[in-house]
C-alpha positions in Angstrom: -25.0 -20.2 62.4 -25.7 -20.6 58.9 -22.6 -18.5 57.6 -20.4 -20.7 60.1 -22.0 -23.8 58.3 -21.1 -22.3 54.7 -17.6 -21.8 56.8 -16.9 -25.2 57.3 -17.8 -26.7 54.5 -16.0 -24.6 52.0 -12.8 -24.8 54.7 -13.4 -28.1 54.7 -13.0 -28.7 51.3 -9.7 -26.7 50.8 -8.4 -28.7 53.3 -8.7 -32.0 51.4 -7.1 -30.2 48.2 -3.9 -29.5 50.1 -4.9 -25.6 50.6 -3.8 -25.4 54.1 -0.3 -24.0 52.3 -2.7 -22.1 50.5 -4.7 -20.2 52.6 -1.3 -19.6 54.6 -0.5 -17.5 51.6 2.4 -15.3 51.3 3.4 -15.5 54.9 4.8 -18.8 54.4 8.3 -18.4 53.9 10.5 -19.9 50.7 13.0 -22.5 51.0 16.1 -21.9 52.5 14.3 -18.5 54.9 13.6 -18.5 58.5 10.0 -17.6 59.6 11.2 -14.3 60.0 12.2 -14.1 56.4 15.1 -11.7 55.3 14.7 -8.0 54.5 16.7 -8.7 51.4 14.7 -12.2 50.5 11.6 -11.7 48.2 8.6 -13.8 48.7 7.4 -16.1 46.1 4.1 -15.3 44.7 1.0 -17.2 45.5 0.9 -20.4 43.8 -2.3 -22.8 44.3 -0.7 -26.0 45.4 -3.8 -28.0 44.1 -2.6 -27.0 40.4 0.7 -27.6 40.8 0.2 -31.3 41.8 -2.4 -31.5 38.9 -0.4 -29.7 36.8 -2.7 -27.0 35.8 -0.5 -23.8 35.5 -3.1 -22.0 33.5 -6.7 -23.3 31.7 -6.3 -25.3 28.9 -3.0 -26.8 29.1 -4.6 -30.2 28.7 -5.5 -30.8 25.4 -8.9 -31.1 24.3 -9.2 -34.8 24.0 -12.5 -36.8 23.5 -14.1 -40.3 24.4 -17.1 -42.0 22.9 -20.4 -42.7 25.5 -23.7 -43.2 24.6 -25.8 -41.0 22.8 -26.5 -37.8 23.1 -24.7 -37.5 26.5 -26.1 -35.0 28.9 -25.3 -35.2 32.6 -22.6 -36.6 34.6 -21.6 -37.5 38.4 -19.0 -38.7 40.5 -18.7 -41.5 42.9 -16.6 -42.1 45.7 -14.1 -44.2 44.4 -13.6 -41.3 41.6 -15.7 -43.2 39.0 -17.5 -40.8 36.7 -21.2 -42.0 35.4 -22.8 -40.1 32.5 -26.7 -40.4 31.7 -26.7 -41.0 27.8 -30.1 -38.9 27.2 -30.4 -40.9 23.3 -29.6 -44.8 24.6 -31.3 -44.8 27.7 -28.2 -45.6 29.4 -25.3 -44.7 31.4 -21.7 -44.7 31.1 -19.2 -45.3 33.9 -15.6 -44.3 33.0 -12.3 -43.1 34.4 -11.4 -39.6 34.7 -9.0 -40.4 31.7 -11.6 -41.4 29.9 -11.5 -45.5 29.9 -14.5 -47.0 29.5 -15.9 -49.2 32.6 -18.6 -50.0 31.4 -22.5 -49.1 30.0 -25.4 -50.0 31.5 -29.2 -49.5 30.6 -31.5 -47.7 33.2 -34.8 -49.9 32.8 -34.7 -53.5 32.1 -36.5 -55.6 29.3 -39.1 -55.8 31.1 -40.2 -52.4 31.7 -39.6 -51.5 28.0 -41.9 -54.4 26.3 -44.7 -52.4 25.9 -42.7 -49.4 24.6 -42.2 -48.9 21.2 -38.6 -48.5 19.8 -37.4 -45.1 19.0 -34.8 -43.3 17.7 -32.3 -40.7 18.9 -33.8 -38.6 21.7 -32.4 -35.3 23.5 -32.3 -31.3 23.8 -30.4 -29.2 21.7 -31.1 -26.3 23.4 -33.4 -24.3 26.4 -35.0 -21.1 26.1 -37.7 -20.1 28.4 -38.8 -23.7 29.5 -38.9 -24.6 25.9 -36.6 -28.0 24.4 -35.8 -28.2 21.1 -35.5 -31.8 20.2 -33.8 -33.4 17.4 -36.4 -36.0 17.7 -39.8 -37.3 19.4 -39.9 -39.8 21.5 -43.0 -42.8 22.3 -44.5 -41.8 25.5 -42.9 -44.0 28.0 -39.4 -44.0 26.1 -36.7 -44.0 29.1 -35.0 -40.7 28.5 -31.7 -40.4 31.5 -32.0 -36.5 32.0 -30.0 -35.5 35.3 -27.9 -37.7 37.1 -25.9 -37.6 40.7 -24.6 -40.0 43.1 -25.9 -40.4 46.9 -23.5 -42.2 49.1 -23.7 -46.1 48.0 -25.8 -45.5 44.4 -26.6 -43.9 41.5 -29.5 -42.1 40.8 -31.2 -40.9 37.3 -34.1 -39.1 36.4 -35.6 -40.5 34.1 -37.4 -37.6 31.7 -39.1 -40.0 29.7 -41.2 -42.4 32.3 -41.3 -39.8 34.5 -39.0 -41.6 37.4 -36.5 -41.2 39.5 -34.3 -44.8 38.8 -31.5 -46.1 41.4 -28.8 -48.0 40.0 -25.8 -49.5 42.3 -22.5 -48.8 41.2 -22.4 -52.4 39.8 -25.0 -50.8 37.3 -27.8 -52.9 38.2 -31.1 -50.9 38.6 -32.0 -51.0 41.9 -35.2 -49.4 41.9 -37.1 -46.9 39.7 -39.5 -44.3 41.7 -42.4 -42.4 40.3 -42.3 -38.7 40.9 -43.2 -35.7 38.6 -43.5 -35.3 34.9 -40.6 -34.4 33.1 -38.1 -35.3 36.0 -35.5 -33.3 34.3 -32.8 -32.6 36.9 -31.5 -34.6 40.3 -29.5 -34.0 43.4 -28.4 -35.4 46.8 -28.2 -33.2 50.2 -26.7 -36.2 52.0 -30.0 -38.1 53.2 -32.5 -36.9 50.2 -32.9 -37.2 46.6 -34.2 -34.1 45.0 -35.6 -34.1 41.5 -36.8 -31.2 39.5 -40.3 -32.1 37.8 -40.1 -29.5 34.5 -43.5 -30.5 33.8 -45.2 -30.5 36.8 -43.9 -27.5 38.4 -42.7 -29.1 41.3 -39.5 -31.3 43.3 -40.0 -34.3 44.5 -38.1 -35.4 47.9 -37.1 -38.8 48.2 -35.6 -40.7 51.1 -32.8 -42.3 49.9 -32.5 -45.3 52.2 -35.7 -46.5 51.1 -36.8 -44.8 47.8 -40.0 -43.2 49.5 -41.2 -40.0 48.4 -41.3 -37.8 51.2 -42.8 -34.8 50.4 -43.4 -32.3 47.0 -42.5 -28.9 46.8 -44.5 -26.2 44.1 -41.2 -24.5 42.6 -41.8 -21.9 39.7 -42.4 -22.6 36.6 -40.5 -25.4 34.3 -37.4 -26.1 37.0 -34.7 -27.4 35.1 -31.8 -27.1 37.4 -31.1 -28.8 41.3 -28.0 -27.9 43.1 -26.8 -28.7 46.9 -25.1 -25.9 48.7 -24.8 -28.2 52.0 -27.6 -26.5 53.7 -29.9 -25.7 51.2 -31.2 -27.1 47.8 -31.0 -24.1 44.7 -33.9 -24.6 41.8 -33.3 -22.8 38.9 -36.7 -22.0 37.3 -36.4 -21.6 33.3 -40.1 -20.2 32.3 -40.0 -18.2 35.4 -36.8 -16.0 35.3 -35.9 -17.0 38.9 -33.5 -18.8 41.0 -34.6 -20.3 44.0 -32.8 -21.1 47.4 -35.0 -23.5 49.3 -35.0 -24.9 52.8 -34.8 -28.6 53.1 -38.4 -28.2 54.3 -39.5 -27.1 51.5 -39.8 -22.9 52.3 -38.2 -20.0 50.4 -35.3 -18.9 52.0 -33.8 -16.7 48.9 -35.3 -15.7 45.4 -33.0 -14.4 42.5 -34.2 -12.8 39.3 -31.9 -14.6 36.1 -32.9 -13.9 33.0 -33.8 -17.2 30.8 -32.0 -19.7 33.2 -30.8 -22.8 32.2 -30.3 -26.4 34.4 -26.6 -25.1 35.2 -25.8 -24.3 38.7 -22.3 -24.8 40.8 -21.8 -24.0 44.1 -18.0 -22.2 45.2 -18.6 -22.6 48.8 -19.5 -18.7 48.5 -21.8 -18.2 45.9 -24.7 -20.3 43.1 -23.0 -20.4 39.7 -26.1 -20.0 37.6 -26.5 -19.7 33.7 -28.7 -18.4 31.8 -29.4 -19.3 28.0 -28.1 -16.2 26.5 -24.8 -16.7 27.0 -23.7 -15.3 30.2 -23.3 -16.6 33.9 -24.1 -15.0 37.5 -22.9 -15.4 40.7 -25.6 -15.6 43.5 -24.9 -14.9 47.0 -26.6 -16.0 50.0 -27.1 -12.7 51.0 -28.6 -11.4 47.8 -25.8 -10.0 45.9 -24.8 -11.1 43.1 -21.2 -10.7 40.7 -22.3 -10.9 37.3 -23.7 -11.4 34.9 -21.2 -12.4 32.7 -20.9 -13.4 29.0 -19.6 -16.6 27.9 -20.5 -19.0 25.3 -23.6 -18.8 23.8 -26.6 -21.4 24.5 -25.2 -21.7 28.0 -25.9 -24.7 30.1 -24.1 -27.0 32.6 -21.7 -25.3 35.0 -18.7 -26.8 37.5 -16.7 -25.4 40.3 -12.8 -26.7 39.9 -12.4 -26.8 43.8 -10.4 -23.9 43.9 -11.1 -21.0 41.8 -12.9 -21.4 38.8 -16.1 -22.1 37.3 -16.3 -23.7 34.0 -19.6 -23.2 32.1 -20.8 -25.2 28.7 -21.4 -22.9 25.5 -23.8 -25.4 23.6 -24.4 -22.9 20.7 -20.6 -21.9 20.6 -19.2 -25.1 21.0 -16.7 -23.9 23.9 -16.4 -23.5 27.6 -15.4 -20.4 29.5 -13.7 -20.4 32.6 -14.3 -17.6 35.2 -12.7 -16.8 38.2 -14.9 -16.9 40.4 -13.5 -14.2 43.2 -13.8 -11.0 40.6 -15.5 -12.7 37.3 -12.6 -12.5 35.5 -12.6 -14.6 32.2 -9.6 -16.8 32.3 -10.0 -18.4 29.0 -12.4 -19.6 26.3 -11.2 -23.9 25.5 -13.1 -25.5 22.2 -14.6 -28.9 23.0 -17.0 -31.0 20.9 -20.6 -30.4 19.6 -23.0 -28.8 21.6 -22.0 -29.3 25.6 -24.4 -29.8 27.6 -22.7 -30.2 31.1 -19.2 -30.2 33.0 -17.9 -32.7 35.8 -15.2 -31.9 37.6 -13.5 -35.0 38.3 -11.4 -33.6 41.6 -8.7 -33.7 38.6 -9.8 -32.2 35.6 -12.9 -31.6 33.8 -15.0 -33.5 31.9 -17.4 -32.0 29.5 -20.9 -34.1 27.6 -20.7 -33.3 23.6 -24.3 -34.1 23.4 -24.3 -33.8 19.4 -20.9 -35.2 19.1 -22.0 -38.5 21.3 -18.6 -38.3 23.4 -17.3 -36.4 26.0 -14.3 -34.2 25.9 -11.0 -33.9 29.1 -9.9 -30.7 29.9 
């Protein structure tokens, strides 16, 4: 049952890229042949219709172009008009913008109010992770609003909130909705279709939110410092950076899988096959429900965010290297190696292209 489940939802989501032509492969005959085809006729290779419409022939045909946000930009998410909302880790804000870029608007995740006892501060965010460790460019006034993580759930936004320690709702008219207490250091978030989940790198734990009503409904131990939350559809994946370990967790709350990853960092995709997890030293591993694994491999150094283009590739942020690397993700092939701004921290895929957080360049860079 649960492979069928995996089934469905990665069929599912070839079918809504146009892959039906796709999957049919090389028996589907050329223009101009009969089903039978013609013994003198040769077939046309395999070509992925979703990059033909887009018009991505090969990585890094777009050019590298990049957009202002907030500071210090670290996460992003996609609604379901095709909005894309980035947390701005230094401005305690977040951005909403077209996949092209165009600015829709900047909103602030707590209101006056919340802040009037909070002294002011200055620019705030990670350069790097090694071992559960950040390395901060500057301190920050306990109680400073921090956006870490960010993801959409249906009919809202929701940020954790590394700073104040919350979990904050926002509706997609950027109003905050409401702001829930979970862990400390709430560092990364994500939505299995009725939950919140937040990763609490300071307390060890996630917290499980219902998101109807913004009550916590339960908290789960994890392993030590959990910096990264991914959905697989069926199960929630916890990467564990002071504990070496990858987790794949039951909605419950139980151990289903545990992966050893050296160092690993709050990147994790999904294919619809295997966890896309990195790991700080520069490579990336591909994690199987079955406990296999393809990998690891090296890309950019300081690795971090990671992002599954829908079809077959991962694309994985280099923070020390100042580039991502794009790996097919049936063999681990390399593809290419695209520069983008200082230090990325994480890539969005847009269901067009990809959008990747500069975190020291304040901007975010198309791909």
């Amino acid at each position: 049952m649960k492979q069928n489940s995996r089934q469905v939802v990665l069929v599912t989501s070839l079918a809504l890229l146009g892959a039906p032509a796709f999957m049919r492969g090389q028996g589907t005959a050329s223009p101009g042949e009969s089903s039978a085809g013609s013994t003198a006729a040769t077939v046309r290779p395999l070509v992925n219709p979703f990059r033909v419409a887009t018009k991505q022939w090969f990585p890094g045909i777009r050019a590298n172009i990049t957009f202002p946000v907030g500071s210090a930009p670290a996460a992003g998410a996609v609604d379901n008009t095709g909005h894309v909302w980035i947390s701005n880790g230094g401005s305690a804000s977040v951005t909403e913008m077209l996949p092209d870029g165009v600015i829709l608007g900047t909103f602030p995740i707590a209101a006056g109010a919340d802040l009037a006892n909070v002294p002011q501060r200055s620019t705030v965010w990670y350069l790097a992770q090694s071992g559960g460790n950040h390395i901060w460019r500057d301190s920050a006034p306990a109680g400073t609003p921090v956006p870490a993580g960010i993801a959409f759930a249906g009919d809202s936004i929701w940020i954790a909130d590394y700073g104040r320690g919350l979990a904050v709702q926002m509706s997609l008219s950027g109003v905050v909705l409401r702001s829930v207490p979970v862990g400390l250091g709430p560092f990364a978030i994500s939505f299995n279709g009725s939950q919140v989940w937040v990763a609490n790198e300071n307390s060890n734990s996630v917290s499980v939110i219902n998101a109807a009503n913004g009550a916590v409904a339960a908290t789960y131990d994890t392993g030590v410092a959990p910096v990264g939350l991914e959905c697989d559809g069926e199960h929630m994946w916890i990467s564990n950076s002071s504990s070496n370990t990858v987790v794949e967790m039951n909605f419950d709350g139980s151990t289903v899988t545990t992966f050893t990853v050296a160092d690993p960092t709050s990147g994790l995709a999904w294919d619809g096959v295997r966890m896309w997890a990195s790991s700080f030293a520069g490579s990336v591993v591909g994690l199987a429900p079955d406990g296999t694994s393809l990998g690891p491999i090296a890309v950019g150094a300081g690795t971090q965010g990671v992002a599954f283009n829908g079809v077959d590739w991962v694309y994985v942020a280099g923070l020390q290297s100042n580039n991502v690397t794009v790996v097919r993700v049936t063999d681990g092939k390399v593809m290419a190696v695209l520069p983008v701004g200082s230090e990325p921290v994480a890539v969005i895929f847009t269901g067009i292209n990809m959008l990747v957080t500069n975190s020291l360049g304040n901007s975010v860079s198309l791909l």
